[in-house]
C-alpha positions as CSV (number, residue, x, y, z in Angstrom):
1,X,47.9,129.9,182.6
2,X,44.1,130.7,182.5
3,X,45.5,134.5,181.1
4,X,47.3,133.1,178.1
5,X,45.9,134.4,174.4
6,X,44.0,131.2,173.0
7,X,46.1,128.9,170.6
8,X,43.7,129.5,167.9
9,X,43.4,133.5,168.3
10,X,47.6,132.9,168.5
11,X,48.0,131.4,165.5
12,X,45.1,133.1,163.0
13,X,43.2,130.4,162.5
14,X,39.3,128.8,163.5
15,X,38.8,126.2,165.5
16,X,38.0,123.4,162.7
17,X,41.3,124.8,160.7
18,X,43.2,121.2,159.4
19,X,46.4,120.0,160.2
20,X,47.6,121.6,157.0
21,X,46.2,124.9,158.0
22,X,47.5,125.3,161.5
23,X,51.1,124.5,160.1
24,X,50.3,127.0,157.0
25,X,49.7,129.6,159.9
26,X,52.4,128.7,162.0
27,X,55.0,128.8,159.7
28,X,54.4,132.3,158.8
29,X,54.1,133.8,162.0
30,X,57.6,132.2,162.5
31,X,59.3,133.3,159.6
32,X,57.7,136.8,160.9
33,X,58.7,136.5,163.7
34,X,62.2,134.8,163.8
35,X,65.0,136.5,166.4
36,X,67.0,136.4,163.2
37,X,64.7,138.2,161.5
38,X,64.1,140.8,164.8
39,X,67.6,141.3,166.4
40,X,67.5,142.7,170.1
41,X,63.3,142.9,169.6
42,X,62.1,141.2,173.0
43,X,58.0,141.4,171.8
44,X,59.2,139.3,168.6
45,X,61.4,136.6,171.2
46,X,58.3,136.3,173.4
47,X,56.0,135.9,170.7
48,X,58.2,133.5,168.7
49,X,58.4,131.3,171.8
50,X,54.3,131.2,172.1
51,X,53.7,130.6,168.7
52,X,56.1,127.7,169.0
53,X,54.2,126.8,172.2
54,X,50.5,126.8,170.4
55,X,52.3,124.7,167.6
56,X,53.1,121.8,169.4
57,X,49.7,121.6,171.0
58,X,47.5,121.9,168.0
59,X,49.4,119.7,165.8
60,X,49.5,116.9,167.7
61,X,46.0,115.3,167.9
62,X,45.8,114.2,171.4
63,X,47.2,117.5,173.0
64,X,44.8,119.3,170.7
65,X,41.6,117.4,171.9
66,X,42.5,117.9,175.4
67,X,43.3,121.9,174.8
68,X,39.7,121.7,172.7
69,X,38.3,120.4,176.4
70,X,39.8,121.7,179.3
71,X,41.8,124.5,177.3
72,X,45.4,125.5,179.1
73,X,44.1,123.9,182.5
74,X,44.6,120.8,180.4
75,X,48.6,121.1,180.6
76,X,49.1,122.3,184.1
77,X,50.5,120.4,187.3
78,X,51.9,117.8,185.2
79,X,49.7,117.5,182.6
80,X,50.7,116.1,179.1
81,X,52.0,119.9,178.2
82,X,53.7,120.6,181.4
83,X,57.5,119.4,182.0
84,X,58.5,116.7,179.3
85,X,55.2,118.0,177.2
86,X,55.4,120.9,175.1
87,X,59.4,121.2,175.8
88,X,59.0,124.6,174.8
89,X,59.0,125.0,170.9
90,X,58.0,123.2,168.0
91,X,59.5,120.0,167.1
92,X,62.7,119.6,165.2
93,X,61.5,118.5,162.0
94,X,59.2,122.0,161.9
95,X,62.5,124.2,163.5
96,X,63.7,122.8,160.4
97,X,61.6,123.4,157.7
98,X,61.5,127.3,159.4
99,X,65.6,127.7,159.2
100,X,65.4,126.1,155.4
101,X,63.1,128.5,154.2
102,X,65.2,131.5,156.1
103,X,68.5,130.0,155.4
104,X,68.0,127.5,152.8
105,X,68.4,123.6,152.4
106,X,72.0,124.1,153.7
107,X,71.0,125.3,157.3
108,X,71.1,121.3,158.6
109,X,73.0,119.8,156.0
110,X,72.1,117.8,152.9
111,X,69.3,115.3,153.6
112,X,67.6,117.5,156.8
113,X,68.1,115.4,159.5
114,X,67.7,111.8,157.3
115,X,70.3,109.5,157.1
116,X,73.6,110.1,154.9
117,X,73.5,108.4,151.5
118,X,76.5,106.4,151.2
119,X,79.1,107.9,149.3
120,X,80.6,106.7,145.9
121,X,84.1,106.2,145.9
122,X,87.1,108.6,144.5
123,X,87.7,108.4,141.2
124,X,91.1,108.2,139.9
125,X,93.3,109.5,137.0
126,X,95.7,107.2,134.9
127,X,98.0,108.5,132.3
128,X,99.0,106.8,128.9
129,X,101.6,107.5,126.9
130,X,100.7,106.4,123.1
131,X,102.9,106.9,119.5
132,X,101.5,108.9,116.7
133,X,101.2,105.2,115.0
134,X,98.8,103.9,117.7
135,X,96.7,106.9,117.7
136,X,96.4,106.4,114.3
137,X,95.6,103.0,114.3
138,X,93.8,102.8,118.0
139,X,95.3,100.0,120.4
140,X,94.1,97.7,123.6
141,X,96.7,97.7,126.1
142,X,96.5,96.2,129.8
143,X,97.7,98.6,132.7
144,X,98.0,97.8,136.4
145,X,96.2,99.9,139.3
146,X,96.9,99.9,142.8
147,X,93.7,100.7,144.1
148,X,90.9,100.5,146.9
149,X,88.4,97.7,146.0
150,X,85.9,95.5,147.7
151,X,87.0,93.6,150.3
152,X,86.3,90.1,149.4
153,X,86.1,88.2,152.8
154,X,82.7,90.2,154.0
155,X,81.5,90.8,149.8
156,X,82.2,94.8,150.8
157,X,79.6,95.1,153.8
158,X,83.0,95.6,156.5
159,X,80.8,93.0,158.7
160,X,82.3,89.7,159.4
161,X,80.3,87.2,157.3
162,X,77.1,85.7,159.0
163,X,77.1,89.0,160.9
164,X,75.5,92.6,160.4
165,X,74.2,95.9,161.0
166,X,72.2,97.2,163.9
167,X,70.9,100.8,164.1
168,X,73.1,103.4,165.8
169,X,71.9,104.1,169.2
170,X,73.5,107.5,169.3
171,X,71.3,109.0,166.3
172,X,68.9,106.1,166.5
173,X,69.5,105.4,163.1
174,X,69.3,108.7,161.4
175,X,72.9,109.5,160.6
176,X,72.3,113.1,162.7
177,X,72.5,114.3,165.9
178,X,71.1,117.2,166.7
179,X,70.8,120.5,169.8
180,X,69.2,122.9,170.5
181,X,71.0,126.0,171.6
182,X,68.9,128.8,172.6
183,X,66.5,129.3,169.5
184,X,68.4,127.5,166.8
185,X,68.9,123.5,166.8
186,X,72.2,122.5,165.5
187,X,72.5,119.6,163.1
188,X,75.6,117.1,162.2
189,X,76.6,114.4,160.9
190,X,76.5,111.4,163.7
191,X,80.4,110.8,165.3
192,X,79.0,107.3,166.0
193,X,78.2,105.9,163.1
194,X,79.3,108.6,160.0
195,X,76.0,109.1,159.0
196,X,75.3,105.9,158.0
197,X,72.7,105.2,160.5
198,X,73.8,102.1,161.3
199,X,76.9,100.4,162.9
200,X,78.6,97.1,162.6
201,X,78.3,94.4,165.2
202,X,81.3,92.6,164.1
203,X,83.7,94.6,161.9
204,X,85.5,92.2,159.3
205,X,88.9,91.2,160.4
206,X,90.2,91.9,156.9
207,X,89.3,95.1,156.2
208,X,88.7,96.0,160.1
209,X,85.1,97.5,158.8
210,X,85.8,99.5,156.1
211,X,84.5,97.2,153.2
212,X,87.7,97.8,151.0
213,X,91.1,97.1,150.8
214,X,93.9,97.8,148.6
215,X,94.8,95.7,145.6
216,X,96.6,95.9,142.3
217,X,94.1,94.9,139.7
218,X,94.6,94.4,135.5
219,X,92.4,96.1,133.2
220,X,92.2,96.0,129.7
221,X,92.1,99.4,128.0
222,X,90.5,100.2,124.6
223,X,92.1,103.2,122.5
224,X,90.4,103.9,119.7
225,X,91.8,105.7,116.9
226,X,91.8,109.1,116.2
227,X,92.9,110.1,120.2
228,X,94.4,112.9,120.5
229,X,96.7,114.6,122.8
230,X,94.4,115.1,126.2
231,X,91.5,112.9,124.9
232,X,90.7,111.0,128.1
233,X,88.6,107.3,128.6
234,X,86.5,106.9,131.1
235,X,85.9,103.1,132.7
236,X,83.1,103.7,134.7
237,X,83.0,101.6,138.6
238,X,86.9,100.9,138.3
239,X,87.8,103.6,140.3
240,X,87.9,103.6,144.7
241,X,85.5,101.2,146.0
242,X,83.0,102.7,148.4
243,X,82.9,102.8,151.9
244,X,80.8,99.4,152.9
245,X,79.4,98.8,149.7
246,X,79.0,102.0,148.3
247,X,79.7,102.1,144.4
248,X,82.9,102.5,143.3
249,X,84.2,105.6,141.7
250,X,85.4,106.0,137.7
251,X,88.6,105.8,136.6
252,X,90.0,108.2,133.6
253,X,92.7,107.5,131.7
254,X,94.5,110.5,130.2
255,X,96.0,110.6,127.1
256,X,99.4,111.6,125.9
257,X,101.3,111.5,122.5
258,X,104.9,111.1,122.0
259,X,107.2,113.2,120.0
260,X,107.1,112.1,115.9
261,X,110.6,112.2,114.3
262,X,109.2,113.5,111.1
263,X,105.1,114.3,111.8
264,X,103.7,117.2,114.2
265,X,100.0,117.1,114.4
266,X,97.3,119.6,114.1
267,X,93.6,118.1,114.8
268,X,93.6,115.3,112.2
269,X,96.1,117.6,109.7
270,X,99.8,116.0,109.6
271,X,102.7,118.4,109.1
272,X,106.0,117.6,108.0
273,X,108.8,119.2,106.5
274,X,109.8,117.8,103.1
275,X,114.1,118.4,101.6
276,X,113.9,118.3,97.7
277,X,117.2,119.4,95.3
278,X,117.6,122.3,93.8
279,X,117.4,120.6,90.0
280,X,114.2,119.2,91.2
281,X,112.7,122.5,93.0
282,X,113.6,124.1,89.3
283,X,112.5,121.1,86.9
284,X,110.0,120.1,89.1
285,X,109.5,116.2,89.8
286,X,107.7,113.9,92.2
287,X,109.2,112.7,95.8
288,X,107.8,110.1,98.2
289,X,106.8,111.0,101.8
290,X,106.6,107.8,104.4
291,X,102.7,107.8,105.6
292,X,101.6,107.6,109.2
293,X,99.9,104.3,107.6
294,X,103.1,103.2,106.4
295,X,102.3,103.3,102.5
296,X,104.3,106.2,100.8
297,X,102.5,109.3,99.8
298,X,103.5,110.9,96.7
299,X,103.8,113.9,96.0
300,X,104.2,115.9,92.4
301,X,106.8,119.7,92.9
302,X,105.8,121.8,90.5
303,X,108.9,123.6,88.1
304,X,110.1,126.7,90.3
305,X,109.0,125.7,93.8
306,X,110.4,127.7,96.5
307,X,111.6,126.6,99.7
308,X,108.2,127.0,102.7
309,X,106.0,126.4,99.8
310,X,103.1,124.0,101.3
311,X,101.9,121.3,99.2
312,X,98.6,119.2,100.9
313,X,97.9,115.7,99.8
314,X,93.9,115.1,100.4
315,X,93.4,112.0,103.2
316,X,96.7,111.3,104.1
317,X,96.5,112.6,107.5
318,X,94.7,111.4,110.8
319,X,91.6,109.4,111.2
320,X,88.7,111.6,113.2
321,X,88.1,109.9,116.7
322,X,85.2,107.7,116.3
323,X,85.0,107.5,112.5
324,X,83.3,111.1,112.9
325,X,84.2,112.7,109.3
326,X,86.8,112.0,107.1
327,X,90.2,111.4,107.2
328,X,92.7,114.1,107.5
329,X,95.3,115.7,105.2
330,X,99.0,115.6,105.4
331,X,100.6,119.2,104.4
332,X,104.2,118.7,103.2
333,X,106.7,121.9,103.8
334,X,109.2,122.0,100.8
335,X,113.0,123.3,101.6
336,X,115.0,123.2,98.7
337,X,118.3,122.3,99.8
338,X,121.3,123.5,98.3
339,X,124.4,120.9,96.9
340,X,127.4,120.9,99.2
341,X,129.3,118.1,97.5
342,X,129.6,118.7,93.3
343,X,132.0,116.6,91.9
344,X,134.5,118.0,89.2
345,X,131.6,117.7,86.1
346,X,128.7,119.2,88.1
347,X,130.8,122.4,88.7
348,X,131.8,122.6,85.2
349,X,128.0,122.3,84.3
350,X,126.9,124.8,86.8
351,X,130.1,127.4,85.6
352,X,128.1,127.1,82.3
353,X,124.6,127.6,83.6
354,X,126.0,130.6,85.2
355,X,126.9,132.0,82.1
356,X,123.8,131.9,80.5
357,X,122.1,133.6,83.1
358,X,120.2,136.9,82.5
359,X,118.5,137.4,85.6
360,X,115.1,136.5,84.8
361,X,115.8,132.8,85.6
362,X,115.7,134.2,89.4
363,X,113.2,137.0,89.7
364,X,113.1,137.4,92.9
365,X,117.0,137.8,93.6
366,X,117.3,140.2,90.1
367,X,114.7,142.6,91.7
368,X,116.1,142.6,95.3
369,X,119.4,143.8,93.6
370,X,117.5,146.1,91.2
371,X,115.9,147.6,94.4
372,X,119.2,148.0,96.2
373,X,121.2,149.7,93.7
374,X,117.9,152.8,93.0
375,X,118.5,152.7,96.9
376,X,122.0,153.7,96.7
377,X,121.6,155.9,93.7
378,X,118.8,157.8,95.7
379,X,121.3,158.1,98.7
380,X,124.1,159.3,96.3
């Protein structure tokens, strides 16, 4: 080994370089250098694999100070660099910064190489069917879940009470494993342990370790008014336990109006489609509309009103969600609805009206004939 290039001259750097130099250097040479980077170029592979080699010497204290005094002679015929010393590359926590600066954090999966944080439970989705009345006036209502939640015999820990965790011996506690396969070192999540990092000794006999089990459970649920159609409610931890005492996920409750008889609903504007006579649609008058609050709304028909005419009576429609603004309107559709029972008296009363007529009782009907007959005479 006497002929190899000096660790130093290898990596760019002086002798008194710092810990945080040497790596500075080595990681750029490496990124340089990468097979990834050279595809098919032997002179990059060899170099890759020397850099690597000078690496693992210099940043370890002890290797260094024996390469500082007896230089490569210091790792031959068993020495601390020999078989079982350098192992030939870097160490795995430097491979990995290297393949997350070429291939980003994702290269060895979220946490590079740590132990998995335990992962919050699913959340779940619950829907509600409400009246028009209880969005108006908000409700509370209990509903019942099945759902995963902590197992009560081991408090949600899936170890048998008195009894606990011990690290995993296949990742030794990391929640990885990982190999090296040629030039790149593969990274997973531990099959031992899930990536917990630790395992249980004694799995509850309850929930046979998993920390959860199914239950119904009660909740009360707060509506408040103003919901509308797809407004949701969110009751946050009341969704799937965690795994071993991971939190639990949310649960969302969805909400749904019902059909209204007489009301369709636009934001917080009420629609609804009001019949009035014909001797009130020509005198004019004042009906009564039945509010969503149950107090009738009045409202005054102007003489004349024709039918899909749309008269709004100010606050008499939905409240906003929250008490944000004021309350709606309601907006009444008038159809004037024509008699279909006259007794013997009302048709003699009509017969007269009829006679009076001249046309400009009804101006809208007078010119649609006016217009039809100079349509007729033009074709003639």
């Amino acid at each position: 080994m006497s002929t190899q290039v000096d660790f130093y001259e290898l990596l760019g750097v002086e002798r008194t370089a710092d810990g945080a130099t040497i790596k500075s250097a080595y990681r750029k040479l490496a990124m340089q250098c990468h097979p990834d980077r050279n595809p098919g170029c032997a002179e990059s592979e060899a170099k890759f694999k020397a850099i690597n080699q000078a690496y693992d010497c210099l940043k370890d204290e002890q290797k260094r100070a024996a390469y500082d005094r007896f230089g490569h002679a210091a790792f031959e015929n068993g020495g601390p660099g020999g078989p079982g010393g350098f192992g030939g590359g870097a160490g795995f926590s430097d491979l990995g910064d290297i393949f997350e600066t070429i291939f980003g954090s994702g290269a060895f999966g979220a946490g590079g190489g740590r132990r998995q944080q335990q992962r919050r439970g699913a959340d779940l989705r619950y829907d509600m069917e409400i009246s028009l009345e209880e969005a108006f006036t908000g409700k509370k209502e209990e509903i019942t879940i099945e759902v995963s939640a902590s197992c009560d015999d081991c408090d949600g820990s899936g170890a048998t009470p008195g009894t606990g965790t011990k690290s995993c011996s296949t990742c030794g506690g990391h929640g990885q494993v990982r190999a090296q396969q040629g030039f790149f070192v593969v990274e997973r999540t531990c099959p031992a342990c899930h990536g917990a990092g630790q395992v249980i000794e004694d799995p509850c006999r309850t929930c046979r370790g998993e920390g959860r089990v199914d239950k119904k459970k009660t909740l009360s649920v707060d509506v408040p008014a103003g919901v509308d159609e797809g407004n949701r409610i969110r009751l946050s931890g009341e969704g799937e336990a965690g795994a071993r005492g991971a939190p639990a996920g949310d649960l969302y409750i969805f909400l749904h109006l019902k059909r209204h008889r007489i009301f369709e609903r636009d934001g917080t504007t009420l629609f609804c489609r009001a019949p009035v006579s014909f001797t009130t649609a020509a005198l004019g008058g004042e009906i009564e509309v039945p509010g969503i609050d149950r107090h009738p709304v009045k409202i005054k028909i102007p003489a004349g009103i024709q039918s899909g005419k749309q008269l709004r009576h100010r606050g008499a429609g939905m409240p906003a969600l929250n008490g944000r603004g004021a309350r709606g309107d309601m907006v009444a559709q008038i159809d004037v609805e024509t008699p279909t029972r006259l007794s013997a008296k009302q048709k003699e009363l009509l017969e007269e009206f009829r006679a009076t007529e001249t046309g400009e009782e009804c101006p809208q009907s007078s010119g649609f004939f006016s217009k039809l007959k100079d349509m007729w005479d033009d074709l003639g």
